[in-house]
Structure formats: structure tokens, C-alpha cells
CHARMM internal coordinates of N, CA and C (Angstrom, degrees):
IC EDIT
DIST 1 N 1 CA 1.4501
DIST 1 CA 1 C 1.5258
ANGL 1 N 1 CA 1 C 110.98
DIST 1 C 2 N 1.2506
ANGL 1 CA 1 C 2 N 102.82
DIHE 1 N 1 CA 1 C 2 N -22.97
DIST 2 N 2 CA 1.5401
ANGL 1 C 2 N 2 CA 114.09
DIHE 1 CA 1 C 2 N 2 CA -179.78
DIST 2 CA 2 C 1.5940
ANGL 2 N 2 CA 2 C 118.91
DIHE 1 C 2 N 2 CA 2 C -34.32
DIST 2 C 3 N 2.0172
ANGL 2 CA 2 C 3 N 88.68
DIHE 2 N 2 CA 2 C 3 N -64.09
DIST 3 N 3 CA 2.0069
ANGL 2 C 3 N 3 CA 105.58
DIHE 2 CA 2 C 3 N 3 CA 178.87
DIST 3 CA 3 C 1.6028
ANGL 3 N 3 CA 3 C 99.94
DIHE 2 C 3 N 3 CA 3 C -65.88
DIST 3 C 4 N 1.1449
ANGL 3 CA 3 C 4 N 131.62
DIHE 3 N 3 CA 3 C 4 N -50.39
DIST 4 N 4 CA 1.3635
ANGL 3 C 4 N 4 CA 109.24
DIHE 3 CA 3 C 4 N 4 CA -179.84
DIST 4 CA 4 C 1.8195
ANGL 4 N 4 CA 4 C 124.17
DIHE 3 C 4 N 4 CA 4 C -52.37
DIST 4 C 5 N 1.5020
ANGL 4 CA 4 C 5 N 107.08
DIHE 4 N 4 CA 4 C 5 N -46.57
DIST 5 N 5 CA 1.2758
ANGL 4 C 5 N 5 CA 109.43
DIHE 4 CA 4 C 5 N 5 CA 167.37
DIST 5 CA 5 C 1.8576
ANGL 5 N 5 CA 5 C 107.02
DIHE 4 C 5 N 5 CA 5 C -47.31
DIST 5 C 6 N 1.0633
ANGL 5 CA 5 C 6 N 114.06
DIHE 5 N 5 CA 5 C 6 N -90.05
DIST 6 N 6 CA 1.5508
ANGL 5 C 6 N 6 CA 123.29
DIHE 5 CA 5 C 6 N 6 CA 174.28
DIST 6 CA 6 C 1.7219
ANGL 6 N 6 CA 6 C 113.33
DIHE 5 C 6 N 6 CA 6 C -19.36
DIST 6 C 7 N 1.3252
ANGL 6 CA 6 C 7 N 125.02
DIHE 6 N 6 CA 6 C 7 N -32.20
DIST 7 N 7 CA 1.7569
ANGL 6 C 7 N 7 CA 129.01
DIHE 6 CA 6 C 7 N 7 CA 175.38
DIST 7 CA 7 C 1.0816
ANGL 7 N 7 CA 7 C 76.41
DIHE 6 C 7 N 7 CA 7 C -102.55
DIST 7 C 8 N 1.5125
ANGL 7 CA 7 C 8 N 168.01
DIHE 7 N 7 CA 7 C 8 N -12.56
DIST 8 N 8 CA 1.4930
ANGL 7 C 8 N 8 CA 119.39
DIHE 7 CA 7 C 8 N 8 CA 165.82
DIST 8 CA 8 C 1.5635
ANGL 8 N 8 CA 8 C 107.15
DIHE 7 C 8 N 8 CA 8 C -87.38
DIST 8 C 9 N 1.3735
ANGL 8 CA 8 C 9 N 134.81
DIHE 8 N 8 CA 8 C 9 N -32.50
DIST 9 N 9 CA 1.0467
ANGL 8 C 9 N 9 CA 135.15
DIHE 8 CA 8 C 9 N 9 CA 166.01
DIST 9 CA 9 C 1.2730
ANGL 9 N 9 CA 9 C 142.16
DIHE 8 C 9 N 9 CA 9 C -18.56
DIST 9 C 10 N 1.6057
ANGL 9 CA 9 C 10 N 98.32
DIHE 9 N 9 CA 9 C 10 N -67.45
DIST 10 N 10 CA 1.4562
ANGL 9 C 10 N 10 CA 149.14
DIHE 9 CA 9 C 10 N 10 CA 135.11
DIST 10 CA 10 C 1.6827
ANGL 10 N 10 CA 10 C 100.89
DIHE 9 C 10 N 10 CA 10 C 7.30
DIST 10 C 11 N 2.2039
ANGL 10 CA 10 C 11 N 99.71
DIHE 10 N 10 CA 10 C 11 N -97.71
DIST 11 N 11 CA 0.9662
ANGL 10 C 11 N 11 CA 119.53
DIHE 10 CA 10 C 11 N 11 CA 176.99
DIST 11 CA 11 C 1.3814
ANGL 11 N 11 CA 11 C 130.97
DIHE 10 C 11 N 11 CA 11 C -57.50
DIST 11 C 12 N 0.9646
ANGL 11 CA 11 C 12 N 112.25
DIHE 11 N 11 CA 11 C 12 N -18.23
DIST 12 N 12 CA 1.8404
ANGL 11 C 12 N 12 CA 133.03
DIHE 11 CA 11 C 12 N 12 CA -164.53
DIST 12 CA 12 C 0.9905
ANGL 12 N 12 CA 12 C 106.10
DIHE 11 C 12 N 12 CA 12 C -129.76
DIST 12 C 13 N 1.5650
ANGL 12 CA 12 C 13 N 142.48
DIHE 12 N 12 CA 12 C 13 N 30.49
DIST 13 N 13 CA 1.5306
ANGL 12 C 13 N 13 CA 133.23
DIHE 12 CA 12 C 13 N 13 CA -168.01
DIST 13 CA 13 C 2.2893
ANGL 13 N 13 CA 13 C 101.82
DIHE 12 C 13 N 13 CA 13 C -54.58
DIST 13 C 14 N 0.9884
ANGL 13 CA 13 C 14 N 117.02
DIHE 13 N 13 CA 13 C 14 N -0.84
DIST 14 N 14 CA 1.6255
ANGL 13 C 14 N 14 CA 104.47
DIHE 13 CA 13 C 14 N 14 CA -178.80
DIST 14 CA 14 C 1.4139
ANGL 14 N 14 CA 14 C 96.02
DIHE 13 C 14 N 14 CA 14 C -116.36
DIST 14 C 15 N 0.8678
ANGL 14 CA 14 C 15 N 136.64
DIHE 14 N 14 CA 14 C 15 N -7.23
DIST 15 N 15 CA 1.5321
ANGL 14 C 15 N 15 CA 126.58
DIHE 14 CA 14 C 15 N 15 CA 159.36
DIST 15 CA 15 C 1.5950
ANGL 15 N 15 CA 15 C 117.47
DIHE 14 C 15 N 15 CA 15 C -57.78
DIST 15 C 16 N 0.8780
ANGL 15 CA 15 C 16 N 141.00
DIHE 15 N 15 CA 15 C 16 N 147.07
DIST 16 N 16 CA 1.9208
ANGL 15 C 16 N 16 CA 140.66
DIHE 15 CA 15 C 16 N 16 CA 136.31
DIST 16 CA 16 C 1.7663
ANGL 16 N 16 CA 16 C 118.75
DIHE 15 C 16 N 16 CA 16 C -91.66
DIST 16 C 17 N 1.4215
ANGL 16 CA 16 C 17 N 95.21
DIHE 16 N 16 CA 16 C 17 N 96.71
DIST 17 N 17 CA 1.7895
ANGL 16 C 17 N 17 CA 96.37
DIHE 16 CA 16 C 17 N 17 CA -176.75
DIST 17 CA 17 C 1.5373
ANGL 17 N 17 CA 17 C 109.00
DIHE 16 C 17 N 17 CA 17 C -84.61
DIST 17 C 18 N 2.1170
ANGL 17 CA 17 C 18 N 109.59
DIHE 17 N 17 CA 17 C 18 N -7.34
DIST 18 N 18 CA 1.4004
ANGL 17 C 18 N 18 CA 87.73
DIHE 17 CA 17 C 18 N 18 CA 159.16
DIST 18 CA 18 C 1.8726
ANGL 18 N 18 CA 18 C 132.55
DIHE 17 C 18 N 18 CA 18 C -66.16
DIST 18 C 19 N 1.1198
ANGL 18 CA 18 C 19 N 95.15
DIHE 18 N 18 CA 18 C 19 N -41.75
DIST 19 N 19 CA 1.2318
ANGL 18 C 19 N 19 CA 106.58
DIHE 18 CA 18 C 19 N 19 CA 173.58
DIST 19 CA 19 C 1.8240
ANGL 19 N 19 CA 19 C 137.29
DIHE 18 C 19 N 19 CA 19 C -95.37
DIST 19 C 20 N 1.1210
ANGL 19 CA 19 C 20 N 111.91
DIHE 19 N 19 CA 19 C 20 N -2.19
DIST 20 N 20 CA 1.2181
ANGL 19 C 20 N 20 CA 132.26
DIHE 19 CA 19 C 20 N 20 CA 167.92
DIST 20 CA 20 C 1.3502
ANGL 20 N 20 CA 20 C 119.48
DIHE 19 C 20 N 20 CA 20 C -103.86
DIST 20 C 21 N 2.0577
ANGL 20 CA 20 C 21 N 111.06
DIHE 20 N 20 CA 20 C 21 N 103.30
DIST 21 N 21 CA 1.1098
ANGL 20 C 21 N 21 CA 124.22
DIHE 20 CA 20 C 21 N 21 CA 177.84
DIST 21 CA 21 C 1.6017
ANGL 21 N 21 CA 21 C 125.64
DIHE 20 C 21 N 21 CA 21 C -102.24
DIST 21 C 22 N 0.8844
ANGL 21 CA 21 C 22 N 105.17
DIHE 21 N 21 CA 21 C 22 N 19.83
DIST 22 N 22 CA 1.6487
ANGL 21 C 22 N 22 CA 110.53
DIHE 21 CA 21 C 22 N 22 CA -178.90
DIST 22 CA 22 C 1.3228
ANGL 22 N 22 CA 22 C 116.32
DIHE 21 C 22 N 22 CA 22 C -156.67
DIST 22 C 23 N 1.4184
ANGL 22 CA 22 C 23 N 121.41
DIHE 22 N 22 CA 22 C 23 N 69.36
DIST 23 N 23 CA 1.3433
ANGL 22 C 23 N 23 CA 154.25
DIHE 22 CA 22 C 23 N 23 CA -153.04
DIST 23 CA 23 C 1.5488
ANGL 23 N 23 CA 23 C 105.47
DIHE 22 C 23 N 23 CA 23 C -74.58
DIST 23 C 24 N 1.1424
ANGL 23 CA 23 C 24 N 99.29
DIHE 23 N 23 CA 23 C 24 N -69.05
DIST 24 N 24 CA 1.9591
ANGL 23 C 24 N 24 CA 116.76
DIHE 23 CA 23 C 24 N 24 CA 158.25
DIST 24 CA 24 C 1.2183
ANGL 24 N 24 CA 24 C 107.17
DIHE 23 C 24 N 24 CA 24 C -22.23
DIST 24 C 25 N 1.7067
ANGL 24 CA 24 C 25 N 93.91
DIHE 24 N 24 CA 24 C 25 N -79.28
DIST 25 N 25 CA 1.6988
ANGL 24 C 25 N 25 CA 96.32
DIHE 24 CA 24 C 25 N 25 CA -149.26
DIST 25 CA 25 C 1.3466
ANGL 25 N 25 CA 25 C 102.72
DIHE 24 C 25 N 25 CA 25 C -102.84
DIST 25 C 26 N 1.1859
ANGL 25 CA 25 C 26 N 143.69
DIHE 25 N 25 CA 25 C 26 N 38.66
DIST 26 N 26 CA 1.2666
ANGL 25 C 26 N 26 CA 155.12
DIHE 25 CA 25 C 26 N 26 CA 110.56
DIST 26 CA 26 C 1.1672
ANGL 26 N 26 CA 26 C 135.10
DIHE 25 C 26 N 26 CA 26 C -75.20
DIST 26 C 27 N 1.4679
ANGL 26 CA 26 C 27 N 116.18
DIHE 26 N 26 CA 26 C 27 N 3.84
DIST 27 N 27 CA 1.8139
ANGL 26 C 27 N 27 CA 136.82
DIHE 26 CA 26 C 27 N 27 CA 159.83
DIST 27 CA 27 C 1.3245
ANGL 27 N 27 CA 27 C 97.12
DIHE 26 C 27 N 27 CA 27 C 84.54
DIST 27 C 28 N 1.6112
ANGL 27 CA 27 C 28 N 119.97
DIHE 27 N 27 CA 27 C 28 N 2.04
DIST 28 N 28 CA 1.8371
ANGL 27 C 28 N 28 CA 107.15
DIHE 27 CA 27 C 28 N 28 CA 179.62
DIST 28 CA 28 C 1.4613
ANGL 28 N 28 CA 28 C 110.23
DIHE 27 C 28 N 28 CA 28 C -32.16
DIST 28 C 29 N 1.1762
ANGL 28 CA 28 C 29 N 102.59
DIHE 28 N 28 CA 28 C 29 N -64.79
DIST 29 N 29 CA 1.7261
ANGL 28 C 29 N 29 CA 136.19
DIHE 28 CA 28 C 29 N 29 CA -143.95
DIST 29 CA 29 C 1.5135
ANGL 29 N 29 CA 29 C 99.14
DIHE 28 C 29 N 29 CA 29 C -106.92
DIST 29 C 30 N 1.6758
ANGL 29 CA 29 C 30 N 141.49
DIHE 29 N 29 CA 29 C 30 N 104.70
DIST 30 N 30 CA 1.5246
ANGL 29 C 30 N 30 CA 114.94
DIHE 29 CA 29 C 30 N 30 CA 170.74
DIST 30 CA 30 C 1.5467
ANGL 30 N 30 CA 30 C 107.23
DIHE 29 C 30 N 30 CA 30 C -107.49
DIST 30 C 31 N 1.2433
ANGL 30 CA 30 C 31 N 124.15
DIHE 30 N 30 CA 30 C 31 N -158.30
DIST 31 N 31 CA 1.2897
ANGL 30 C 31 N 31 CA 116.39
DIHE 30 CA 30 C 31 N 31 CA -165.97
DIST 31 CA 31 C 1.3218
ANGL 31 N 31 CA 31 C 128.42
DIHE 30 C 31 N 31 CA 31 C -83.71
DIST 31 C 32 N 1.9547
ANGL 31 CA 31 C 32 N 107.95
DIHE 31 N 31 CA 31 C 32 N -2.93
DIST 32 N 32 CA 1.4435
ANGL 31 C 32 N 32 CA 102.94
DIHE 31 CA 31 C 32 N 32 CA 179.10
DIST 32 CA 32 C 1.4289
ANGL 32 N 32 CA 32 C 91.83
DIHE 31 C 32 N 32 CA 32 C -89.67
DIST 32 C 33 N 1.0428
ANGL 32 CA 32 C 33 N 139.04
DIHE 32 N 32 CA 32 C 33 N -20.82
DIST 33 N 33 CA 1.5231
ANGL 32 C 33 N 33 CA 154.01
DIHE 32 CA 32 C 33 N 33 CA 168.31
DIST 33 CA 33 C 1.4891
ANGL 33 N 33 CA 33 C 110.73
DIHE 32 C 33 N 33 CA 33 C -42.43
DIST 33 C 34 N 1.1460
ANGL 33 CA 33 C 34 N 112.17
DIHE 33 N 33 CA 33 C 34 N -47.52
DIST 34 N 34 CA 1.5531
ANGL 33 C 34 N 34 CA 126.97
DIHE 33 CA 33 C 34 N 34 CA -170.10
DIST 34 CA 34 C 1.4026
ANGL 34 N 34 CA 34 C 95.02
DIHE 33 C 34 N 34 CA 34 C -76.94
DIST 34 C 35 N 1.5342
ANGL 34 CA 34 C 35 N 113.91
DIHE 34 N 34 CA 34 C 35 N -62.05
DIST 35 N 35 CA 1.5142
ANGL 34 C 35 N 35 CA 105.26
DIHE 34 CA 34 C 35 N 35 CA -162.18
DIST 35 CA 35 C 1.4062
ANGL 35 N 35 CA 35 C 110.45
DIHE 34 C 35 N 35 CA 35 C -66.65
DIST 35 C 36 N 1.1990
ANGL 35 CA 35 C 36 N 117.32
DIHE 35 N 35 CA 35 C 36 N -16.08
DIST 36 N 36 CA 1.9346
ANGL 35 C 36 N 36 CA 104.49
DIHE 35 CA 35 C 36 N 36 CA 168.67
DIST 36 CA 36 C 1.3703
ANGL 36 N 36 CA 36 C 117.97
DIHE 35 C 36 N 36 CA 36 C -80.93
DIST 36 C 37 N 1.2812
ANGL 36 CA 36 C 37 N 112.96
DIHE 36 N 36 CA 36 C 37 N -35.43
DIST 37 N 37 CA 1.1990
ANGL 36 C 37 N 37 CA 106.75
DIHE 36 CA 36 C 37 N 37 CA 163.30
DIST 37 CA 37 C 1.8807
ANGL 37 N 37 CA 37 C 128.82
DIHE 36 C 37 N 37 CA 37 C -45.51
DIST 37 C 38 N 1.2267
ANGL 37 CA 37 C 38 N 102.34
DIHE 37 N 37 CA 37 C 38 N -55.82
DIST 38 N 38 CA 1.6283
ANGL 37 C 38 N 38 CA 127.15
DIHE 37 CA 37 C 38 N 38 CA 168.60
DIST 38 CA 38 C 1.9313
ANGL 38 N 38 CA 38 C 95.90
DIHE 37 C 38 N 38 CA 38 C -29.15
DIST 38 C 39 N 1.2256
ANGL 38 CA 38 C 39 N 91.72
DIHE 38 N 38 CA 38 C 39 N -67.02
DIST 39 N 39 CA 1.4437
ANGL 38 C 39 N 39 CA 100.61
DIHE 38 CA 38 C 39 N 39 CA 179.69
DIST 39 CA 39 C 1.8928
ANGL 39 N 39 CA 39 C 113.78
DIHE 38 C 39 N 39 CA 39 C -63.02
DIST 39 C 40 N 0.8174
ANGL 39 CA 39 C 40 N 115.89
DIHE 39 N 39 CA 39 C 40 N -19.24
DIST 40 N 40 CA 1.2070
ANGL 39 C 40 N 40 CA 122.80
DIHE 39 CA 39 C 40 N 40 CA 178.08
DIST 40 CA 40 C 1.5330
ANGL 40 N 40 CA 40 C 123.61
DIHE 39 C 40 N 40 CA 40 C -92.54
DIST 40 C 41 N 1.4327
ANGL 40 CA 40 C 41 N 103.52
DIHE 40 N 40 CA 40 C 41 N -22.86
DIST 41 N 41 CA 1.3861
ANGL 40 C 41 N 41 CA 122.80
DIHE 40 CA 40 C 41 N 41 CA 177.38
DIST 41 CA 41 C 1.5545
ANGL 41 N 41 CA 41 C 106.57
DIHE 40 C 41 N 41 CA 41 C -85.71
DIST 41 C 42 N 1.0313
ANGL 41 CA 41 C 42 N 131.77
DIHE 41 N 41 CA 41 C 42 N -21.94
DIST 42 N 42 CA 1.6079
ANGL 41 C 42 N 42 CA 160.05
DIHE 41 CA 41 C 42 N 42 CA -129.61
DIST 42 CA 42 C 1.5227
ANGL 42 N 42 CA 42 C 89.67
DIHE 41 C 42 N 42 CA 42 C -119.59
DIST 42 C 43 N 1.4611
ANGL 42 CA 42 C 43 N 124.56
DIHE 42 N 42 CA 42 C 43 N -75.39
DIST 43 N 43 CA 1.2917
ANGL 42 C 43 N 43 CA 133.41
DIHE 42 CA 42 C 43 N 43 CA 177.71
DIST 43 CA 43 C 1.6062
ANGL 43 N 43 CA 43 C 107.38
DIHE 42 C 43 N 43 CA 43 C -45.62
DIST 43 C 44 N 1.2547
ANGL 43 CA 43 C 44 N 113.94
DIHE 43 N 43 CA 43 C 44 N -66.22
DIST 44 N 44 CA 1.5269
ANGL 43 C 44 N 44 CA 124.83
DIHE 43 CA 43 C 44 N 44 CA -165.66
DIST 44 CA 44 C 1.6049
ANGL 44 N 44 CA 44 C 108.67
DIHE 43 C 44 N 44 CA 44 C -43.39
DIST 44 C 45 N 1.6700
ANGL 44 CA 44 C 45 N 88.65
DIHE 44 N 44 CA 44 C 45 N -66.15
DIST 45 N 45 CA 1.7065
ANGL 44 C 45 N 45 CA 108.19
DIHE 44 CA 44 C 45 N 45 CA -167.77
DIST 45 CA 45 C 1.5805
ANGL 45 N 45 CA 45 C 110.96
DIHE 44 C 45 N 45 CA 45 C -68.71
DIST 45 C 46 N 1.2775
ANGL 45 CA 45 C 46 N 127.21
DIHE 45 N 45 CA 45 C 46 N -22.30
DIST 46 N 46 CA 1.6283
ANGL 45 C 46 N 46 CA 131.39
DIHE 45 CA 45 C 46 N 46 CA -159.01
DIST 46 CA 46 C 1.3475
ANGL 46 N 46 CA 46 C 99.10
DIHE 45 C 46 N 46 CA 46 C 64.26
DIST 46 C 47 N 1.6387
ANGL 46 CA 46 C 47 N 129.77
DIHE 46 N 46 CA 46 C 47 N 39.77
DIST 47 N 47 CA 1.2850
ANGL 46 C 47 N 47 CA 96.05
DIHE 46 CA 46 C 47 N 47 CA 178.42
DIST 47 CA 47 C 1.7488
ANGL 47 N 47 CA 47 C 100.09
DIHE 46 C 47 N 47 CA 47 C -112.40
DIST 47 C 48 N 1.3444
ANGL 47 CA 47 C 48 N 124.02
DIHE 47 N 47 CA 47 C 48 N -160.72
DIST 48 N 48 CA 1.8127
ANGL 47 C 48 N 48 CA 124.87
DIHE 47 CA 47 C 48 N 48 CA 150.43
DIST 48 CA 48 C 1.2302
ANGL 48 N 48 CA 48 C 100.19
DIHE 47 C 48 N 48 CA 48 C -111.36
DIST 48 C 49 N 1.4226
ANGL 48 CA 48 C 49 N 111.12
DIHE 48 N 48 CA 48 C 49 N 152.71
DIST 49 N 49 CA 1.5089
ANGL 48 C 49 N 49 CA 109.75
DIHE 48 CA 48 C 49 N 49 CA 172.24
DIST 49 CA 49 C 1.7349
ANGL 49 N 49 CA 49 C 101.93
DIHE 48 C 49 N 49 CA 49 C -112.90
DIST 49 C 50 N 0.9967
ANGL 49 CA 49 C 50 N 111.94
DIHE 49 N 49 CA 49 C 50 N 126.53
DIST 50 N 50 CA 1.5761
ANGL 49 C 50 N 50 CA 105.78
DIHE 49 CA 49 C 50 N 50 CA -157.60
DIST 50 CA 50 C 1.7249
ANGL 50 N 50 CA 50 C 92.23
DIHE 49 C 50 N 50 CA 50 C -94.47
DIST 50 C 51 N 1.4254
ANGL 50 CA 50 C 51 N 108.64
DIHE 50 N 50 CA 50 C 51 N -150.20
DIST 51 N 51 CA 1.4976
ANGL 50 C 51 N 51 CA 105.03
DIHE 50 CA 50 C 51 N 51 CA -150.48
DIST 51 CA 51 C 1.3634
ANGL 51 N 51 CA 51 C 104.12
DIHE 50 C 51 N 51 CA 51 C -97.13
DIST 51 C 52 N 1.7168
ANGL 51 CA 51 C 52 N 104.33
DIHE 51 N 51 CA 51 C 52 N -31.10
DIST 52 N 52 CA 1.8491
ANGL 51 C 52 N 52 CA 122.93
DIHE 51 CA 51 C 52 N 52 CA -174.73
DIST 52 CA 52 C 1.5790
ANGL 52 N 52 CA 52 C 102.04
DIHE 51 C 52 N 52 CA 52 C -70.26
DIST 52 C 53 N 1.4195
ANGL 52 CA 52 C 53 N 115.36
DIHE 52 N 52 CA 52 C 53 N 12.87
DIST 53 N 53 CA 1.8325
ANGL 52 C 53 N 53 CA 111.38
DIHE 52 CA 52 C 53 N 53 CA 167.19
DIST 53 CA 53 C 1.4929
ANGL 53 N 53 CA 53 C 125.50
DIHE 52 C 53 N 53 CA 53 C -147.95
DIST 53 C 54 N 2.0424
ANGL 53 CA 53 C 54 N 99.31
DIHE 53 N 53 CA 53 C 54 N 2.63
DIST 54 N 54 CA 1.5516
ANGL 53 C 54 N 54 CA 100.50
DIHE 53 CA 53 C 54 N 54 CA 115.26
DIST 54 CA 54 C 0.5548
ANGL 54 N 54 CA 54 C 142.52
DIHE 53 C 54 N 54 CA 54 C -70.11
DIST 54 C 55 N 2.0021
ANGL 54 CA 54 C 55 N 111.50
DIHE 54 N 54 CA 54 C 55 N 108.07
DIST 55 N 55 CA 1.4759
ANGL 54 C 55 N 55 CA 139.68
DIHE 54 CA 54 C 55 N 55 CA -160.97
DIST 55 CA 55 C 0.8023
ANGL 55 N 55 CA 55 C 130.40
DIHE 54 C 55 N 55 CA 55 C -173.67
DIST 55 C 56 N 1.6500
ANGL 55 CA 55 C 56 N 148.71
DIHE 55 N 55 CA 55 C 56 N 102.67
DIST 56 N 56 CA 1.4641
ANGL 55 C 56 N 56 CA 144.30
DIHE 55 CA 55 C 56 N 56 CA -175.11
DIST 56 CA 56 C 1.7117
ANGL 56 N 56 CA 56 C 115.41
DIHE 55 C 56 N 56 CA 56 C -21.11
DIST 56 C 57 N 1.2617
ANGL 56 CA 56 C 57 N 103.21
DIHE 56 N 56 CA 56 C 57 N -53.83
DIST 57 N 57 CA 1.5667
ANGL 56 C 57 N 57 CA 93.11
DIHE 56 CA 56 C 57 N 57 CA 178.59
DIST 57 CA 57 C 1.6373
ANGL 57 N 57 CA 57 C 146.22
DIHE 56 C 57 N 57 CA 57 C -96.63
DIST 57 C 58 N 1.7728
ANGL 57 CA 57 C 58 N 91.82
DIHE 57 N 57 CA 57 C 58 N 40.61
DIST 58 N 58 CA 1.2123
ANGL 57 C 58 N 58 CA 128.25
DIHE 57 CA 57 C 58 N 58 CA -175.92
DIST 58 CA 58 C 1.6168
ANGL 58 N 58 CA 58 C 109.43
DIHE 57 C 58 N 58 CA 58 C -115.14
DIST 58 C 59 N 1.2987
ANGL 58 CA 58 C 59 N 95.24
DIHE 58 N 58 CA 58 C 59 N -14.32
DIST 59 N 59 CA 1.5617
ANGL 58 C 59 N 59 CA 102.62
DIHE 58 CA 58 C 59 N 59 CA 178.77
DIST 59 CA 59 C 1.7169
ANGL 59 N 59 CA 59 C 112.54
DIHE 58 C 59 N 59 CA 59 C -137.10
DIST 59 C 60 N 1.5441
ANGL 59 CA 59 C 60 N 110.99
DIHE 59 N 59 CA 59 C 60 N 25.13
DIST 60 N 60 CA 1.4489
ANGL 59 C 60 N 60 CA 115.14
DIHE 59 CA 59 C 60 N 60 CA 175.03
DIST 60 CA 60 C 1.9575
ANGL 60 N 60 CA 60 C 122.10
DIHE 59 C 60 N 60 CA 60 C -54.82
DIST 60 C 61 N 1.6938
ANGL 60 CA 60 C 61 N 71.67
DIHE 60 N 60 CA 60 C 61 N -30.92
DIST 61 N 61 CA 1.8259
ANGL 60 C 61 N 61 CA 95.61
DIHE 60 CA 60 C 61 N 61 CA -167.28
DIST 61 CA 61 C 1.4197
ANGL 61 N 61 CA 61 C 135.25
DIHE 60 C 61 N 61 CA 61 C -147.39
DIST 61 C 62 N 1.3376
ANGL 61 CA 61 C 62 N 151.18
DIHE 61 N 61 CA 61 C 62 N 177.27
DIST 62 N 62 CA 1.3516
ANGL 61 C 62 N 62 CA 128.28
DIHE 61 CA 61 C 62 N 62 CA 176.76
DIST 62 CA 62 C 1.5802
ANGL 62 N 62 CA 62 C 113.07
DIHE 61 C 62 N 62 CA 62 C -79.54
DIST 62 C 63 N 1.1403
ANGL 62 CA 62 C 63 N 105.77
DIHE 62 N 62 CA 62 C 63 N -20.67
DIST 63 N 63 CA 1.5714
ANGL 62 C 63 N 63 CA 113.06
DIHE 62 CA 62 C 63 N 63 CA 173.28
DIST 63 CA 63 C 1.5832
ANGL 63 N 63 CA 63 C 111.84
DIHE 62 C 63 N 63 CA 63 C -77.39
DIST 63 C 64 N 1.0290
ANGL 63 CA 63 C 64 N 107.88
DIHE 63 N 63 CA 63 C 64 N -56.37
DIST 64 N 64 CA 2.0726
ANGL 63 C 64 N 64 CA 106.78
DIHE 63 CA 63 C 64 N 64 CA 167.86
DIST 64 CA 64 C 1.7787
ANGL 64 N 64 CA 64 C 120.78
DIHE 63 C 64 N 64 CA 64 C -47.86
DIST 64 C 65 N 1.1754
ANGL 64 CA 64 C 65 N 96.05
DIHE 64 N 64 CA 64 C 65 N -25.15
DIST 65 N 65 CA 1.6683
ANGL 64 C 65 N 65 CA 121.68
DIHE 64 CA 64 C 65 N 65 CA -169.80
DIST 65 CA 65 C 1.9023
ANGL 65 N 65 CA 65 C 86.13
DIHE 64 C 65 N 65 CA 65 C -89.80
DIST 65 C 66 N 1.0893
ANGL 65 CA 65 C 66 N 110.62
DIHE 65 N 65 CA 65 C 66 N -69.20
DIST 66 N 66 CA 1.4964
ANGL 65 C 66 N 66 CA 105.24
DIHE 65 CA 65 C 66 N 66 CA 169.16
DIST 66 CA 66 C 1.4980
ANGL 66 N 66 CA 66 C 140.44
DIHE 65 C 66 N 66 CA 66 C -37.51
DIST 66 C 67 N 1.5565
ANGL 66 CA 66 C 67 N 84.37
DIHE 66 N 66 CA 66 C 67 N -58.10
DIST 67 N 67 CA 1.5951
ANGL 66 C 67 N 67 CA 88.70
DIHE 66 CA 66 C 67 N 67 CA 165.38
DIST 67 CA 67 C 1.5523
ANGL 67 N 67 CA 67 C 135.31
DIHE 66 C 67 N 67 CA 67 C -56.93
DIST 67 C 68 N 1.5335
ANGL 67 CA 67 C 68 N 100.83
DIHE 67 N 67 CA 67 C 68 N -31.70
DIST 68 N 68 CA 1.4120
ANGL 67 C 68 N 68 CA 113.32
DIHE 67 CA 67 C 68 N 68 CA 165.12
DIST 68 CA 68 C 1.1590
ANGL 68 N 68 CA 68 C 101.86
DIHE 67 C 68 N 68 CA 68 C -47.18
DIST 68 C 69 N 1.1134
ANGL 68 CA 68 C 69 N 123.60
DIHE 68 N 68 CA 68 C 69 N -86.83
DIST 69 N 69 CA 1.5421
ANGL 68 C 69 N 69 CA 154.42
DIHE 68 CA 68 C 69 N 69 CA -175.13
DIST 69 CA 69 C 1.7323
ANGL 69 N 69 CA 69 C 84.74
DIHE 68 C 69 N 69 CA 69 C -7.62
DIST 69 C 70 N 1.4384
ANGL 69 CA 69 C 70 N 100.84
DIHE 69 N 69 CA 69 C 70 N -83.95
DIST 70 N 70 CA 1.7586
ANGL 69 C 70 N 70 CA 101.75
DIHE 69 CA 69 C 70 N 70 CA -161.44
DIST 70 CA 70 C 1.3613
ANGL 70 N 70 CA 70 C 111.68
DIHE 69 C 70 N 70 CA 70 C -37.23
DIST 70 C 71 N 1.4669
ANGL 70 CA 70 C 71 N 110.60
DIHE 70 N 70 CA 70 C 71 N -48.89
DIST 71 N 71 CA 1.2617
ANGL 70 C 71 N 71 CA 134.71
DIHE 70 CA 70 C 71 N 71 CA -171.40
DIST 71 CA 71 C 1.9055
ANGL 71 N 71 CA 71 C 97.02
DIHE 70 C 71 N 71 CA 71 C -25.60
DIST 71 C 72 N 1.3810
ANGL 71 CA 71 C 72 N 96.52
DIHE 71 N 71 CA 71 C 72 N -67.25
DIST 72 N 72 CA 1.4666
ANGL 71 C 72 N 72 CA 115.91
DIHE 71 CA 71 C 72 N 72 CA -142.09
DIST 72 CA 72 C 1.6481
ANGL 72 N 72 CA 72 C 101.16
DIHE 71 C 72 N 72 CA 72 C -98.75
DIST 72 C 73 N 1.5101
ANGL 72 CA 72 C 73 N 121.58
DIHE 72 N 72 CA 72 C 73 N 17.08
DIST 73 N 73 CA 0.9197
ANGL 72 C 73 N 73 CA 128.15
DIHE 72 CA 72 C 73 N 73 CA 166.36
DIST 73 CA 73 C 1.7939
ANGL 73 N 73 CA 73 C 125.42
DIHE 72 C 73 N 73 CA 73 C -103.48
END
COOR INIT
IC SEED 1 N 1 CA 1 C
IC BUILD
């Protein structure tokens, strides 16, 4: 969870993903936001993120963002 924490950092240095759990629906994060990320998550991890996790609550948090991650690894 570490490299994901560290690439959101990275990209988002004014965010706090320790403490900010509802990224979505608190307008942190909007959807052109998401889809680079996707791509960014994609690069890092070697994974695809297929379509069933394009979804707001896959990306609420670094742990939802994580869990994907395992998911799809």
C-alpha cells in the first residue's frame, strides 16, 4: 500500500489520503482525475482495471484504491 500511497502523494501533494475518506463524493478527486489515475494505477501495479471497478467506491480512499489493486492482481 506503501507505492500506492507514495503515487498518490506524488500526484496530489495537497490532498491528505491519510485522513480523507470520501474522495469522490467530497469532489477531492473528479472523473478526469480518476481516469489518470486508472492509468497510473495500471502502469505502477502491471495490472488492468477493467470496467466492474469503474466506480466511485473503488476510489473513495487509499484503502478502496488498494483493495482494488489486490483484487485485480
Amino acid at each position: 500500500m506503501e507505492e500506492l500511497r507514495n503515487l498518490l502523494n506524488e500526484k496530489y501533494p495537497g490532498i491528505d489520503f491519510d485522513t480523507e475518506k470520501e474522495l469522490v463524493d467530497n469532489g477531492v478527486l473528479d472523473s478526469v482525475e480518476i481516469v489518470s489515475l486508472i492509468s497510473d494505477i495500471e502502469d505502477t501495479f502491471d495490472i488492468t482495471v477493467t470496467m466492474e471497478y469503474i466506480q466511485p467506491k473503488y476510489f473513495q480512499s487509499v484503502e478502496s484504491m488498494w483493495e482494488m489493486i489486490e483484487e485485480l492482481q
